[in-house]
C-alpha positions as CSV (number, residue, x, y, z in Angstrom):
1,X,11.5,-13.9,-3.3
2,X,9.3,-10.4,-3.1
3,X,9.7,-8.2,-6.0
4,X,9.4,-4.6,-4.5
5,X,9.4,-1.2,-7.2
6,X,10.0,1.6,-6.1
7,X,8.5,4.4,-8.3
8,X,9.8,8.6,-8.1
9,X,7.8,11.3,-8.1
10,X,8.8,11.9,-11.2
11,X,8.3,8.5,-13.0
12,X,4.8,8.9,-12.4
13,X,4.0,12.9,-12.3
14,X,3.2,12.8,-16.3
15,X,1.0,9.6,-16.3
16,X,-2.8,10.0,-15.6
17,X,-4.3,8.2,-12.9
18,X,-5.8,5.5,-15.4
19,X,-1.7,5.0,-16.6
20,X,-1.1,5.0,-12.5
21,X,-3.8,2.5,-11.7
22,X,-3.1,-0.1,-14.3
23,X,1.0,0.0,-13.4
24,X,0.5,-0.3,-9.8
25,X,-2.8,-3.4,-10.7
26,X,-1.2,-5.2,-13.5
27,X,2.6,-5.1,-11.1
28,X,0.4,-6.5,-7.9
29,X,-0.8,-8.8,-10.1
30,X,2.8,-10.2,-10.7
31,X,3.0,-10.1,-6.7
32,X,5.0,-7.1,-6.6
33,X,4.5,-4.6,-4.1
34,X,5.1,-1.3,-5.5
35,X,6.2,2.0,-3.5
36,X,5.3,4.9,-5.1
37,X,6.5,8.2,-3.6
38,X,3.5,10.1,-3.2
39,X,0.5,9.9,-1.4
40,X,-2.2,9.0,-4.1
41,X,-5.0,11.4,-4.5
42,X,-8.3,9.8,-3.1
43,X,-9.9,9.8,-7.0
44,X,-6.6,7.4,-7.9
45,X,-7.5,5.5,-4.5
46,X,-10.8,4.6,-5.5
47,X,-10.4,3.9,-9.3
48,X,-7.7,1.8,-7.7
49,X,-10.2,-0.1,-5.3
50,X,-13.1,0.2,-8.2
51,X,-10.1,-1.7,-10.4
52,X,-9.3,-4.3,-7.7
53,X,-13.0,-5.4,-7.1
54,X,-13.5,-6.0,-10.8
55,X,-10.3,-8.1,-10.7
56,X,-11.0,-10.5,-7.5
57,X,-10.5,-13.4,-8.1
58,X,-9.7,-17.4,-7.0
59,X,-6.0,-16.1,-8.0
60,X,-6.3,-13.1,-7.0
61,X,-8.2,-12.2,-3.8
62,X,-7.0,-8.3,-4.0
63,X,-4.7,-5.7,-2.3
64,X,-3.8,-4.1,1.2
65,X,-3.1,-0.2,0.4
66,X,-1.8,2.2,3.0
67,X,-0.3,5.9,2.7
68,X,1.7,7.9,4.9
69,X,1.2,11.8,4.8
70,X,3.4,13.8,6.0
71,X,2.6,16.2,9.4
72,X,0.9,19.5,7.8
73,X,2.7,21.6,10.5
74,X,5.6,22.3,8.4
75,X,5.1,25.2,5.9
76,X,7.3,24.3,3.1
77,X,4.9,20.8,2.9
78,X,1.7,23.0,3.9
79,X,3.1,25.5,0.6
80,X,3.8,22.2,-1.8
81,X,-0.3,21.0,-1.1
82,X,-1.3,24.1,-1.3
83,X,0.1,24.5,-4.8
84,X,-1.2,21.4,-6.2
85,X,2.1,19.4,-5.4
86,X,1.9,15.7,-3.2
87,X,4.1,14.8,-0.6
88,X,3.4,11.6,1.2
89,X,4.3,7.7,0.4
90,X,1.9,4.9,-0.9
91,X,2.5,1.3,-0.7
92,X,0.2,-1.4,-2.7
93,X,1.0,-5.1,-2.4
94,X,-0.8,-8.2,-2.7
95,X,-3.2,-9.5,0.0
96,X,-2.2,-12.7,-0.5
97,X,1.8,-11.0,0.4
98,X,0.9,-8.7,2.5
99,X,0.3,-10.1,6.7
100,X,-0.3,-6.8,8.3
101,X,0.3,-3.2,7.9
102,X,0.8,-0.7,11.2
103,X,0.9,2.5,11.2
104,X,2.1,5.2,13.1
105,X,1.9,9.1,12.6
106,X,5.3,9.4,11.1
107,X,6.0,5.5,10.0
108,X,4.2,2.7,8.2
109,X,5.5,-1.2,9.0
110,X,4.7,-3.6,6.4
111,X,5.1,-7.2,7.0
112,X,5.2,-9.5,4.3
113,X,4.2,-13.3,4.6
């Protein structure tokens, strides 16, 4: 059985990236794959890697990672960046879970072992 989480904008929009990192570590961890509804900011992406490389181990060999942005083309998105908001769609699983990950402009396929 995969565990998936599925985290709001809003669950994490208060947390810092430390609180974010650890969450999205310690659930991977557990085998979870967690889908968090924004894109991460690239400082969260590599305090996320920085985390993962200190954790590898025989247990734990690390994580596939993969975002999905959304086309800048459209101005209400274009506005919500430009204001400091994020858009987007991260996904963070277990490399020992995770088989392959395509994607595409406007999708992202994750196939699970």
């Amino acid at each position: 059985m995969v565990e998936i989480i599925f985290l709001s904008h809003s669950a994490v929009a208060g947390k810092t990236a430390e609180e974010k990192v650890k969450f999205v570590l310690d659930s991977v961890k557990q085998d979870a794959v967690v889908v968090i509804e924004d894109e991460l900011a690239p400082e969260e992406k590599r305090m996320l890697i920085s985390q993962t490389m200190k954790s590898v181990s025989k247990t734990f060999p690390g994580i596939e990672v993969s975002s999905l942005s959304p086309e800048s083309d459209d101005l209400r998105k274009a506005l919500i960046r430009l204001l400091g908001g994020k858009t987007g769609l991260t996904i963070v699983g277990p490399s020992t879970l995770v088989k392959q990950v395509k994607r595409d402009p406007g999708r992202l396929k994750l196939f699970l072992r």
